[in-house]
N, CA and C of each residue as an Amber inpcrd file, in Angstrom:
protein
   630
 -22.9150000   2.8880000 -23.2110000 -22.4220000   2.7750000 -24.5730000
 -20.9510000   2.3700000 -24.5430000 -20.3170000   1.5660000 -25.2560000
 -19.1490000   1.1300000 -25.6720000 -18.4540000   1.5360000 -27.0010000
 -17.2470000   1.2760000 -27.0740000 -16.7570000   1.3830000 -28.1960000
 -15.4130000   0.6320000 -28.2120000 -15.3630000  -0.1750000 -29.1010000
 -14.2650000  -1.2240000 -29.2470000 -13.4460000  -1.0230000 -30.5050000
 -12.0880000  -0.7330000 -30.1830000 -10.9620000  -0.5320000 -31.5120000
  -9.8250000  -1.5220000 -31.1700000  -9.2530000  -1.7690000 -32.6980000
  -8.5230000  -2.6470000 -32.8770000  -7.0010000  -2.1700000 -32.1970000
  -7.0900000  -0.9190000 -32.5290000  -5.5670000   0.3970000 -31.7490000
  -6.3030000   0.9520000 -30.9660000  -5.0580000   1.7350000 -30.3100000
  -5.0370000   2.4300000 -29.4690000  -5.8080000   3.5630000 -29.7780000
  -7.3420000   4.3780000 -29.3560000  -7.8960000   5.0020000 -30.1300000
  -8.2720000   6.0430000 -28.7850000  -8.2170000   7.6040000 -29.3160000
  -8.4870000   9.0440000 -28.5730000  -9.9730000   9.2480000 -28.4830000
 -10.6010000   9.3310000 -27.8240000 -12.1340000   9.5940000 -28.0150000
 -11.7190000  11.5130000 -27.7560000 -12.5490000  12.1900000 -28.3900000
 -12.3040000  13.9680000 -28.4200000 -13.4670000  14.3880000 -29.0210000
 -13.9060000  15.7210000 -28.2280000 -15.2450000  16.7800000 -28.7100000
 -14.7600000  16.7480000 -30.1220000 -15.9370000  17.4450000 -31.0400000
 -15.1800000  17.9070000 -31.9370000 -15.3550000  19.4530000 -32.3050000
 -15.8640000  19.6970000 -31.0730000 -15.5910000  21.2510000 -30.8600000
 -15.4590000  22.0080000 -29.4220000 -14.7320000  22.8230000 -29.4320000
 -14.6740000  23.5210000 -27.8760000 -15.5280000  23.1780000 -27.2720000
 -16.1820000  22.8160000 -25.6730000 -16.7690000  22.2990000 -24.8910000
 -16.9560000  24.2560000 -24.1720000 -18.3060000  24.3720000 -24.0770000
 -18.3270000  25.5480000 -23.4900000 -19.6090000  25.6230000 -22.2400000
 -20.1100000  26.7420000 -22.1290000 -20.6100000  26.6760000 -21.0600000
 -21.6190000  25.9970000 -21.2290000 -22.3550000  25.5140000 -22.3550000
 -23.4330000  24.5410000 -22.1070000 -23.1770000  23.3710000 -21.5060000
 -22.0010000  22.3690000 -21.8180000 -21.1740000  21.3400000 -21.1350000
 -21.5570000  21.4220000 -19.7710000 -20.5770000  22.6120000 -19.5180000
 -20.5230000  22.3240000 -17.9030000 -22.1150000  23.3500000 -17.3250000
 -22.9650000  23.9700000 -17.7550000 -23.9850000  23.5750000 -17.5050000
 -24.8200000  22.4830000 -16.9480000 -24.6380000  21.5040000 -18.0080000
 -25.0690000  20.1110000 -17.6500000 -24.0130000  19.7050000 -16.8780000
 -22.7820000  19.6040000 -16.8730000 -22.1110000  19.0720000 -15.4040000
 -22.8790000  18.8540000 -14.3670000 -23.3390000  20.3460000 -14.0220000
 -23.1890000  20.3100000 -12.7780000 -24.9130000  19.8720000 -12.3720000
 -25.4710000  19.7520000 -13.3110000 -26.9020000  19.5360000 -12.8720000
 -26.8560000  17.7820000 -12.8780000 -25.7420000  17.5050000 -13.4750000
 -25.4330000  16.1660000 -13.3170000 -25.4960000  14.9350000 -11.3420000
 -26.3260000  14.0640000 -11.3290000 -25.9720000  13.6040000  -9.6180000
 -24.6700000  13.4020000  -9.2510000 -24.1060000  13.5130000  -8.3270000
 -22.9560000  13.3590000  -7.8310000 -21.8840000  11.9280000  -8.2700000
 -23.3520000  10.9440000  -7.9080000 -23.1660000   9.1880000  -8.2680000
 -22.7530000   9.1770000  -9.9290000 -23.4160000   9.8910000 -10.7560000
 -23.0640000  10.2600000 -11.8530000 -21.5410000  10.7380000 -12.5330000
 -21.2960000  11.3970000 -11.6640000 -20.0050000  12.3020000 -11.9680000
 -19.0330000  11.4990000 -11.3660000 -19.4460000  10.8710000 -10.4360000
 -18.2760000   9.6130000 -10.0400000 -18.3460000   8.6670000 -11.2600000
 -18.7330000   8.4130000 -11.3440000 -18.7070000   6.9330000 -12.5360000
 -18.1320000   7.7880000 -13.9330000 -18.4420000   8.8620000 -14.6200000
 -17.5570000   9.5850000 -15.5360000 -16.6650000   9.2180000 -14.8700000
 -16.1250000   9.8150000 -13.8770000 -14.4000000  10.6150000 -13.8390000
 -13.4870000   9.2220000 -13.6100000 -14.1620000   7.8510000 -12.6540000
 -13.7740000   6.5290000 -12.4740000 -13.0770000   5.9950000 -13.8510000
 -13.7680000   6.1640000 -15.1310000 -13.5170000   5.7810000 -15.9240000
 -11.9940000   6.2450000 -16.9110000 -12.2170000   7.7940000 -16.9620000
 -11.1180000   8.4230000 -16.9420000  -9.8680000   8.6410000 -16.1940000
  -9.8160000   8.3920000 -15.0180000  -8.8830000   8.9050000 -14.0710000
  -7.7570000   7.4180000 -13.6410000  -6.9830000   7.7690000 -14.5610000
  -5.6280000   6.9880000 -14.0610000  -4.3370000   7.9900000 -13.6720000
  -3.7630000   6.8800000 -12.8860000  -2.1080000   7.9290000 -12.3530000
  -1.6760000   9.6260000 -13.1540000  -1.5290000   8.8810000 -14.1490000
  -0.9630000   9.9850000 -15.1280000  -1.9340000  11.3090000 -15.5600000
  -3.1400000  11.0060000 -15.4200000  -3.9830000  12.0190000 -15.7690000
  -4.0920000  12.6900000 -14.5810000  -4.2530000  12.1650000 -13.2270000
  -4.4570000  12.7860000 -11.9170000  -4.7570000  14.2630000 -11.6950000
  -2.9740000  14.6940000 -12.1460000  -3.0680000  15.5780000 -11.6890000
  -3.4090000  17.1260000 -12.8460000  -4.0390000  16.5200000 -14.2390000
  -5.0130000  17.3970000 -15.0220000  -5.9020000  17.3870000 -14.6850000
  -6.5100000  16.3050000 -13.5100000  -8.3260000  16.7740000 -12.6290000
  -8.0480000  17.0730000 -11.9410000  -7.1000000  17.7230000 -11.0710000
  -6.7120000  18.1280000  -9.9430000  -6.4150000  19.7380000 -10.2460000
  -6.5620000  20.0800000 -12.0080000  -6.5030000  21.5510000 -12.3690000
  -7.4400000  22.0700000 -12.7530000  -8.6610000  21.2590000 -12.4950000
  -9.7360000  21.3660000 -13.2430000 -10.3450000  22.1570000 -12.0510000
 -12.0990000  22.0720000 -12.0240000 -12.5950000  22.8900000 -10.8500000
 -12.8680000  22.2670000  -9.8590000 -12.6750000  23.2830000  -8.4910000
 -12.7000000  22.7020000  -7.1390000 -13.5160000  21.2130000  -6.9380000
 -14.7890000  21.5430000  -7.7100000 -15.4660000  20.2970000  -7.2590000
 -14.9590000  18.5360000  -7.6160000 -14.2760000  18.7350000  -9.5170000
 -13.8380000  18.1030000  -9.9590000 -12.4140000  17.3410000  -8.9510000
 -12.1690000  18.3030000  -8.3910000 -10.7510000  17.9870000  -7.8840000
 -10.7200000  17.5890000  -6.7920000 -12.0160000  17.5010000  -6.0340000
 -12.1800000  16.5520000  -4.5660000 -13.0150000  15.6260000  -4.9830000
 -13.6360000  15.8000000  -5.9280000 -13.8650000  14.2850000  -6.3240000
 -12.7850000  13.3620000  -7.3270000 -11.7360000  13.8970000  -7.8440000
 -10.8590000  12.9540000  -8.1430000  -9.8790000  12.7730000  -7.4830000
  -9.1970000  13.5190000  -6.1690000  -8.7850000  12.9230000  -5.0350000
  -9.5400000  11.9730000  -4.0060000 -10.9310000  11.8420000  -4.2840000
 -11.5770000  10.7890000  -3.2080000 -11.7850000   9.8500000  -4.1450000
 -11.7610000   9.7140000  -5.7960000 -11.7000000   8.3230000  -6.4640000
 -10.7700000   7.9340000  -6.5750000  -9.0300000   8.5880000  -6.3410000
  -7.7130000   7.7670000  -7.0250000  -7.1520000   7.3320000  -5.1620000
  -7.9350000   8.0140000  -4.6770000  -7.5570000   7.4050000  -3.0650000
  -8.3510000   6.0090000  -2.5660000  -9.4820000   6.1130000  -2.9340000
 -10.1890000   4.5910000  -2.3820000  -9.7490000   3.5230000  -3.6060000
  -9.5530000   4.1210000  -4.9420000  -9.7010000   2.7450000  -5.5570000
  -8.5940000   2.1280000  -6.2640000  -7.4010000   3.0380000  -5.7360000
  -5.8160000   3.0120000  -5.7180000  -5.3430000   2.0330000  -4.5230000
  -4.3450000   1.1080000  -4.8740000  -3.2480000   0.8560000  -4.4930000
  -2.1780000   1.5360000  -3.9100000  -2.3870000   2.1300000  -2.7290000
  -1.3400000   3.3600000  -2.1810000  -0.2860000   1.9650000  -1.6270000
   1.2030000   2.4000000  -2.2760000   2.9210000   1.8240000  -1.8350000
   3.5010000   2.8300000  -1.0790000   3.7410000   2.1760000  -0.2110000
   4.5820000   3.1190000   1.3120000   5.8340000   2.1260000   1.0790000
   6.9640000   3.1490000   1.3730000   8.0340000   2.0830000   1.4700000
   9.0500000   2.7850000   2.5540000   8.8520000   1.8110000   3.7730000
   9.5980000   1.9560000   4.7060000  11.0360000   2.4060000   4.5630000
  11.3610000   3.6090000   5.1050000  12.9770000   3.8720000   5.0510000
  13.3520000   4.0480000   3.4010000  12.5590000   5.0430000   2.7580000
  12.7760000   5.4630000   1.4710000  12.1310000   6.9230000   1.5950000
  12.0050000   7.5630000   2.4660000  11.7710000   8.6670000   2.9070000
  10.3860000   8.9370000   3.2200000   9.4770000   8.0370000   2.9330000
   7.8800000   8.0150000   3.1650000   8.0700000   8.4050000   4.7070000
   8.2600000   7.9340000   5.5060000   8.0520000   8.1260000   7.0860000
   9.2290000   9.1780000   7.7050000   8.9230000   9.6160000   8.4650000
   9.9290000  10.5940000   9.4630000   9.1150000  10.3660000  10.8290000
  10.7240000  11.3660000  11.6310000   9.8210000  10.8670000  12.9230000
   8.7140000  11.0690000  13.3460000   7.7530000  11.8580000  12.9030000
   6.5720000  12.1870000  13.5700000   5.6100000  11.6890000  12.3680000
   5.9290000  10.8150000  11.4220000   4.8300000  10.2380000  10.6100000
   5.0970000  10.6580000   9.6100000   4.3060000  10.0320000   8.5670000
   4.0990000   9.8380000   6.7590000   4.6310000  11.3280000   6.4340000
   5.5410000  11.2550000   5.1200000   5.7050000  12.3330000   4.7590000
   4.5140000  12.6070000   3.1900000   4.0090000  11.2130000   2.8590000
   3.2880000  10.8620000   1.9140000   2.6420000   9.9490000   1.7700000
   1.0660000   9.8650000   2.1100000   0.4230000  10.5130000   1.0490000
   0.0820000  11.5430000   2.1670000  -0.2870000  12.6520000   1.9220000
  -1.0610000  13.6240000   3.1860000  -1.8160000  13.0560000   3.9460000
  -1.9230000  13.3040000   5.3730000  -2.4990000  12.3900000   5.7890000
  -4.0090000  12.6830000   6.0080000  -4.4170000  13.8220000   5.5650000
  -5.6050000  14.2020000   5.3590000  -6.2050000  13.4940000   4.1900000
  -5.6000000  12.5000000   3.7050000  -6.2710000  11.5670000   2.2590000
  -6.3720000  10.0260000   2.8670000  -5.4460000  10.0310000   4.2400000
  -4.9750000   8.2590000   4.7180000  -6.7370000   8.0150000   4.5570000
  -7.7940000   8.3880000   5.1450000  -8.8010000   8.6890000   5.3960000
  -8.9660000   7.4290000   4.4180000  -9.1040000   7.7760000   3.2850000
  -9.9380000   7.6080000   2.2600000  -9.1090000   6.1480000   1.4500000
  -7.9630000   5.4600000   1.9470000  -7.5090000   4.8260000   1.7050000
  -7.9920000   3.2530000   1.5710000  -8.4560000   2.4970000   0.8120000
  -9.0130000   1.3390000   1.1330000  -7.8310000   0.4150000   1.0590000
  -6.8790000   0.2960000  -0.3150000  -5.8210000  -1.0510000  -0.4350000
  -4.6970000  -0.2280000   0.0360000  -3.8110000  -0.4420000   0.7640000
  -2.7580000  -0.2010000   1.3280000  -1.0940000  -1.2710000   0.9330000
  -0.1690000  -1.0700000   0.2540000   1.1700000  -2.4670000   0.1870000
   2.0690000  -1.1300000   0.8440000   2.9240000  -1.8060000   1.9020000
   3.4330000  -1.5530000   3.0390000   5.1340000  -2.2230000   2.2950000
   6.1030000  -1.6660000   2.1360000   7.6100000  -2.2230000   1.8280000
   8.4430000  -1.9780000   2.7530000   8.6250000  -3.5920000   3.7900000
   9.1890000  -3.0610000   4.8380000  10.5530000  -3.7630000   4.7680000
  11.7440000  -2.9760000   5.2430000  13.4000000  -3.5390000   5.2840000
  13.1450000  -3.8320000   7.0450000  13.6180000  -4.8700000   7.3570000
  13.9570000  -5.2390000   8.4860000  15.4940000  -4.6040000   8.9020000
  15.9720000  -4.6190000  10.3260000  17.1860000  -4.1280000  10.7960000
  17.4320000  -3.0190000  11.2680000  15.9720000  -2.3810000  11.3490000
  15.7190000  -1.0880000  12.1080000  14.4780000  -1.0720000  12.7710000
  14.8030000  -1.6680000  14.0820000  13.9480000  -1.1580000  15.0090000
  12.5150000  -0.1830000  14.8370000  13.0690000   1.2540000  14.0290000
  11.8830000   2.1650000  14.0670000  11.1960000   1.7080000  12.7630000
  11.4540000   0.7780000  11.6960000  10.8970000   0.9690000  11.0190000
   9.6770000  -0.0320000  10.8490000   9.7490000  -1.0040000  12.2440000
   8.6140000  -1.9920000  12.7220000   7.6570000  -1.4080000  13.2580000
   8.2630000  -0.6340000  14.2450000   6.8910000   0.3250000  15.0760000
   6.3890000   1.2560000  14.0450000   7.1100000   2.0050000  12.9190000
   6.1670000   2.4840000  12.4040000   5.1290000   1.3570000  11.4670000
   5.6150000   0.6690000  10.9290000   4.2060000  -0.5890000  10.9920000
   3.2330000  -0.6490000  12.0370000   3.8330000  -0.4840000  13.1940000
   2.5440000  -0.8230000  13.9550000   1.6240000   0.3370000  14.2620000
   2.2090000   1.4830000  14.0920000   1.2690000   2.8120000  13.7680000
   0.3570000   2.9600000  12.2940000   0.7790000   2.2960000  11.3670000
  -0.2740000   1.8240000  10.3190000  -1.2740000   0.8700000  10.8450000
  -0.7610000   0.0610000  11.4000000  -2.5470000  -1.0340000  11.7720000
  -2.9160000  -0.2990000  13.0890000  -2.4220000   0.2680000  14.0210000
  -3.3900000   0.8320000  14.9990000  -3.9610000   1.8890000  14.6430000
  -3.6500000   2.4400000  13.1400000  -4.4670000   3.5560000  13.0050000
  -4.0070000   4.7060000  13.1710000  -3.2080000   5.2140000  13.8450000
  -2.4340000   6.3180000  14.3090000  -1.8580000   7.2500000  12.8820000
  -1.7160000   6.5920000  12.1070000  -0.9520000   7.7740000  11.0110000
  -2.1940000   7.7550000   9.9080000  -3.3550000   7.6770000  10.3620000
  -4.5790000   7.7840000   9.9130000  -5.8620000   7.3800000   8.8540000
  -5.0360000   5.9550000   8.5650000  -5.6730000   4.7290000   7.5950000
  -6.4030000   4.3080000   8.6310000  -8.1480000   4.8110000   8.7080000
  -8.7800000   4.4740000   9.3240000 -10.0500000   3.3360000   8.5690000
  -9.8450000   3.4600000   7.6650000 -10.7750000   2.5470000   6.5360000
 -10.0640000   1.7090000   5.2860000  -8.6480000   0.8760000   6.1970000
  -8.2230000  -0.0610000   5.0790000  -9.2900000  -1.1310000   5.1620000
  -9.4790000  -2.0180000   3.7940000  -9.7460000  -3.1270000   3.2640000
  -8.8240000  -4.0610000   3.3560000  -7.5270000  -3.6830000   2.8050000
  -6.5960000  -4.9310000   2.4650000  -5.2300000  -4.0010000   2.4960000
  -4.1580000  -5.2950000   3.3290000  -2.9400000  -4.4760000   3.3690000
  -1.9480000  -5.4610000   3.3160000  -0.9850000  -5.0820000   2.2140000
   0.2210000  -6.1000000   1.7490000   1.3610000  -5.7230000   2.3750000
   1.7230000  -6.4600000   3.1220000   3.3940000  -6.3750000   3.8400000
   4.5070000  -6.9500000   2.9960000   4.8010000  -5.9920000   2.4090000
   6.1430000  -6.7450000   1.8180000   7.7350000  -6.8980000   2.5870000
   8.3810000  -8.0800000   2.5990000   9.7850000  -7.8010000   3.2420000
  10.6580000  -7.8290000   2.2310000  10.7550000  -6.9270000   2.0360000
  11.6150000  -6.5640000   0.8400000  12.8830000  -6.8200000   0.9090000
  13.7000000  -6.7080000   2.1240000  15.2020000  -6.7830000   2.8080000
  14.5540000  -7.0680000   4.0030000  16.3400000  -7.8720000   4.2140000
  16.2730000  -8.4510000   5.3760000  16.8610000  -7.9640000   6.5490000
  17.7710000  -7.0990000   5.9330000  18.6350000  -5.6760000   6.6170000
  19.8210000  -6.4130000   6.8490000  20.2200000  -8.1420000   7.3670000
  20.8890000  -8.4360000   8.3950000  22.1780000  -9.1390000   6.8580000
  23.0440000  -9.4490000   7.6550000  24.0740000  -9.9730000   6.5920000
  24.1650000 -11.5810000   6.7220000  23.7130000 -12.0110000   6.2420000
  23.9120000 -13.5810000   6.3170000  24.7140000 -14.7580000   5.7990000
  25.6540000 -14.9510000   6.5000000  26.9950000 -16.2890000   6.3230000
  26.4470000 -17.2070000   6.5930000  26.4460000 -18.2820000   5.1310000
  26.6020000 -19.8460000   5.3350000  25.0120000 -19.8450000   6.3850000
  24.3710000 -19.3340000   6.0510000  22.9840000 -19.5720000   7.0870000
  22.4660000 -20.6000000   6.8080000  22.2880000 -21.4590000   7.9600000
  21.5120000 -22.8390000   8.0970000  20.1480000 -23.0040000   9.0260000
  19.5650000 -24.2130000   9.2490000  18.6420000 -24.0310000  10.8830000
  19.4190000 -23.7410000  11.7430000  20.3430000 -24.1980000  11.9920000
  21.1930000 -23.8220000  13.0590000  21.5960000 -22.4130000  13.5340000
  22.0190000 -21.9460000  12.4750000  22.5430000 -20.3300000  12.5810000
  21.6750000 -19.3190000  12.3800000  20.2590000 -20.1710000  11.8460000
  19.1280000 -18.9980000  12.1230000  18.7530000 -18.9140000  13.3350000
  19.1300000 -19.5270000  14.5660000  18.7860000 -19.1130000  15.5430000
  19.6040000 -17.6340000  16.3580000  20.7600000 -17.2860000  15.7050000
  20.7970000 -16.2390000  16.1640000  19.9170000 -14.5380000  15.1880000
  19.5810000 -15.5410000  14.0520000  18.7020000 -13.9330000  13.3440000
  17.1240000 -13.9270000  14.4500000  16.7800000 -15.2990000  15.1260000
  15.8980000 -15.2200000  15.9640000  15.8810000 -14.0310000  16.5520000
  17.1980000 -14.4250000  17.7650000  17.2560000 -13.4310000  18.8360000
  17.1220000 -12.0150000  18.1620000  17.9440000 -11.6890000  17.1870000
  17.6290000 -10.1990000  16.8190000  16.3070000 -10.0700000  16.5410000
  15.4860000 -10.7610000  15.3740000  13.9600000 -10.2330000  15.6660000
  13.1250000 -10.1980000  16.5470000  13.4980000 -11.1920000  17.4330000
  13.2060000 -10.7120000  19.3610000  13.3990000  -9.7270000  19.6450000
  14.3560000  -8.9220000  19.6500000  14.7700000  -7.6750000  19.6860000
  14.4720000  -6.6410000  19.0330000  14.5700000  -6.9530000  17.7680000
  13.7840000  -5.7780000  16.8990000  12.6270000  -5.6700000  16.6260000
  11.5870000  -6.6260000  16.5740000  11.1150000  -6.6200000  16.4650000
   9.8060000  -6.8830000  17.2850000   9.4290000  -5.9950000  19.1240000
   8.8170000  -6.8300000  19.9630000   7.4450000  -6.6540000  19.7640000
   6.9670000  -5.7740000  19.2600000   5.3080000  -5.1810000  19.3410000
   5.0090000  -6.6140000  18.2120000   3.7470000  -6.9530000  18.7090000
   3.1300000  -7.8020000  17.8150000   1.5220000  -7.0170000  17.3190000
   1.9820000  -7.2390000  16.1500000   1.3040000  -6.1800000  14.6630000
  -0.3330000  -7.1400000  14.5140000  -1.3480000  -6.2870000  14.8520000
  -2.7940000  -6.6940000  14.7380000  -3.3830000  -5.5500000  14.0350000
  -3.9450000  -5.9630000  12.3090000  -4.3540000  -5.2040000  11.5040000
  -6.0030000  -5.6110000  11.4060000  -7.0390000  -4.5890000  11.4940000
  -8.4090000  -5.0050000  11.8990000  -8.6190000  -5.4160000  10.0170000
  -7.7530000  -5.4160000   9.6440000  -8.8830000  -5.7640000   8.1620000
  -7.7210000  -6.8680000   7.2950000  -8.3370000  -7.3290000   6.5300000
  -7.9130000  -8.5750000   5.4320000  -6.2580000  -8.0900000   5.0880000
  -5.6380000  -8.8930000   4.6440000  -4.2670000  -8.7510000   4.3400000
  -3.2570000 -10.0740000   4.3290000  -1.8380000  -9.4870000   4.0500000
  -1.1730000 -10.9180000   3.7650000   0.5160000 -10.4590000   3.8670000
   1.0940000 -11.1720000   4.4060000   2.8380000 -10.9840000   4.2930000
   3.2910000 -11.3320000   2.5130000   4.0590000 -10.7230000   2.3800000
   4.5800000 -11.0360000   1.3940000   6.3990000 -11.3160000   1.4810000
   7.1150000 -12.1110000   1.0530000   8.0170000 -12.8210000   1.4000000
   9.0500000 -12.7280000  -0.0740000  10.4640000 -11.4480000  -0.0180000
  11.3880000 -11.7530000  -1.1370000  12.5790000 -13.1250000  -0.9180000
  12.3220000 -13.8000000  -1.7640000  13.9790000 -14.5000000  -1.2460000
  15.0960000 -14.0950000  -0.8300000  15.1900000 -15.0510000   0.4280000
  16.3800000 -14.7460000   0.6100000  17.6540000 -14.6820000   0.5830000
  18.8620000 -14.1160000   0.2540000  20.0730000 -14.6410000  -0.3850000
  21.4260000 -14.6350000   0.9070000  21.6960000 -15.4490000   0.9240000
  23.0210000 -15.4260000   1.2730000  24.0850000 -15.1200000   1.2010000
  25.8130000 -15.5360000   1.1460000  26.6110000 -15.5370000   1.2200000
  26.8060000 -15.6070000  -0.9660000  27.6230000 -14.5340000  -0.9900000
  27.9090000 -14.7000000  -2.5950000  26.3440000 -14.5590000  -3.1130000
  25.4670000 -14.2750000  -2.8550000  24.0640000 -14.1180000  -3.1370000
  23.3630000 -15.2430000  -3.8970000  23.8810000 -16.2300000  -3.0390000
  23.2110000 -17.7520000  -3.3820000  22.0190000 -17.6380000  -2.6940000
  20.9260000 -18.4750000  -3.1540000  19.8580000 -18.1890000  -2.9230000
  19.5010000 -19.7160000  -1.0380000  18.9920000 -18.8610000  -0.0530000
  19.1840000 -19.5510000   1.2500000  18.0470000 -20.7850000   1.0630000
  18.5910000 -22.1790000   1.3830000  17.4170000 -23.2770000   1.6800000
  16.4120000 -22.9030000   1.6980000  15.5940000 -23.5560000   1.0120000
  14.1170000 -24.0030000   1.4700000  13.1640000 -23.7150000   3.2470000
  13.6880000 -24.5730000   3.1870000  13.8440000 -24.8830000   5.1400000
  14.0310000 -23.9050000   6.0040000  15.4690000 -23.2030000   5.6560000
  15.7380000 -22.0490000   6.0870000  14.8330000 -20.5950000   5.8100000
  14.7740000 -20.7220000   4.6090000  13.3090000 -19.7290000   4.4450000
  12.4900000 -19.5390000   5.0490000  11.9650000 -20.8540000   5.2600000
  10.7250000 -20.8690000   6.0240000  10.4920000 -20.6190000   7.1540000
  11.1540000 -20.9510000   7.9130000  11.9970000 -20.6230000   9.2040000
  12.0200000 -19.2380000   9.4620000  12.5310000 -18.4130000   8.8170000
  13.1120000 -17.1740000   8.8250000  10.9710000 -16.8500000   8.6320000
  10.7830000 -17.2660000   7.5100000   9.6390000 -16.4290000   7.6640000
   8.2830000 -16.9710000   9.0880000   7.9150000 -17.8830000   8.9820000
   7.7740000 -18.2480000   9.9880000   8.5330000 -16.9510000  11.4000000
   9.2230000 -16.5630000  11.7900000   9.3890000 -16.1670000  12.7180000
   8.5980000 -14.1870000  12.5510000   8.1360000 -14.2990000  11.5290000
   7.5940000 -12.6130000  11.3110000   6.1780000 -13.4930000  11.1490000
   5.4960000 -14.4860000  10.9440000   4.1660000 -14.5670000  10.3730000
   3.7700000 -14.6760000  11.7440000   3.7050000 -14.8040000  12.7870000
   3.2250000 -14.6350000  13.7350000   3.0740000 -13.3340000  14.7690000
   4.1490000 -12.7710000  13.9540000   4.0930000 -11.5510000  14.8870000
   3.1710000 -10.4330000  14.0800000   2.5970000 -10.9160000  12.7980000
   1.8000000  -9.7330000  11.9670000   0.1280000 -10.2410000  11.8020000
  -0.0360000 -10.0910000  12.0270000  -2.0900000 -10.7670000  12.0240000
  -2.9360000  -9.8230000  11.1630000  -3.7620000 -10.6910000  10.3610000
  -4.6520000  -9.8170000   9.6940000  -5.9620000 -10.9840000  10.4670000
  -7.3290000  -9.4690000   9.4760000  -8.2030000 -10.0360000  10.0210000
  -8.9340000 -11.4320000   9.8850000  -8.3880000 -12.0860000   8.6760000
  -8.4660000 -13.6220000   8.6310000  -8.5890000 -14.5710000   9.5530000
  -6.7190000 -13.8560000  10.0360000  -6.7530000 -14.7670000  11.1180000
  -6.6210000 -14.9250000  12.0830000  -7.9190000 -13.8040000  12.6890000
  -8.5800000 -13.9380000  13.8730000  -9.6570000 -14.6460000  13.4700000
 -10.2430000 -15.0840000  12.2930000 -11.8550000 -15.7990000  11.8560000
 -11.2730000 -16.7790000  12.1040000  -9.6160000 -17.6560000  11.7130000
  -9.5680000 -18.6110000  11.9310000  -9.3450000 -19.1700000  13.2440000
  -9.1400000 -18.6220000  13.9800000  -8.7720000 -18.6040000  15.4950000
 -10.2530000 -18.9060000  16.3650000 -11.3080000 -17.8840000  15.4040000
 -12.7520000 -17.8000000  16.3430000 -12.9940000 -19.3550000  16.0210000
């Protein structure tokens, strides 16, 4: 059944919901009670099914975990040294889309990338995972082809593990700015990115390789 309004419109009992309700809850199939709560359950409501009853509340932590967009953002306090401070990692589990916000210019904050695609901090069932480079970390004067060859050597350096993610995904690329925060060549862009698209692999493109 549907219902289509012109506003913004409250659907509500129009009387206390009592034990006959959840009576039928629970005699309700499981497949059932997923598709209710799917429908209802965005960000903001979360954590009113999460006060509801036990059962309600592991099934709306296993629907806002698979069919959510979980954002990690490198070096914003998500990670410490021994792994994720968020989401628990007793939920990575259940994680299907994964966007990853990574600042370049720190060493640890590549390898912990590479503990997301090997699995180790416990996203064992991604689908799809967005790398964003959000920053570039490094300070860049008058950068040309020429003078990107020394941001080379540093991502040689910082960056040596080469990143193999078993499932679908994609780099994502902020502009980059320069000197007075003019926005860097074309050319030079490319360049610069080009030197991370090889070192990050999704499972694409190993199909294109086979």
């Amino acid at each position: 059944m549907y219902f289509f309004a012109r506003v913004k419109t409250t659907l509500m009992p129009t009387r206390p919901l009592g034990s006959k309700f959840a009576l039928g809850w629970t005699k309700l199939p499981t497949e059932l009670k997923v598709s209710i709560l799917e429908v209802n359950l965005k960000t903001h409501v979360l954590f009113h099914h999460l006060r509801m009853t036990p059962e309600i509340a592991t099934l709306a932590k296993g629907i806002y975990y698979t069919s959510s967009a979980i954002r990690l953002e490198v070096g914003l306090g998500f990670f410490i040294s021994s792994g994720l401070k968020y989401p628990s990692r007793t939920m990575n589990h259940l994680v299907h889309r994964l966007e990853v916000g990574l600042r370049l210019g720190n060493p640890n904050q590549w390898s912990q990338l590479e503990k997301v695609a090997s699995g180790r901090l416990g996203f064992l069932d991604l689908e799809h995972v967005q790398v964003h480079i959000c920053e570039w970390g490094f300070k860049f004067t008058d950068l040309t082809i020429e003078t990107s060859d020394s941001i080379k050597a540093r991502i040689d350096r910082e960056c040596k593990q080469y990143i193999q993610f078993s499932c679908h995904g994609e780099l994502v690329f902020t502009p980059i700015t320069g000197k007075g925060g003019a926005i860097v060549p074309a050319a030079v862009q490319q360049r610069m990115q080009n030197m991370l698209t090889f070192r990050v692999k999704f499972k694409e493109n190993l199909e294109e390789e086979l």
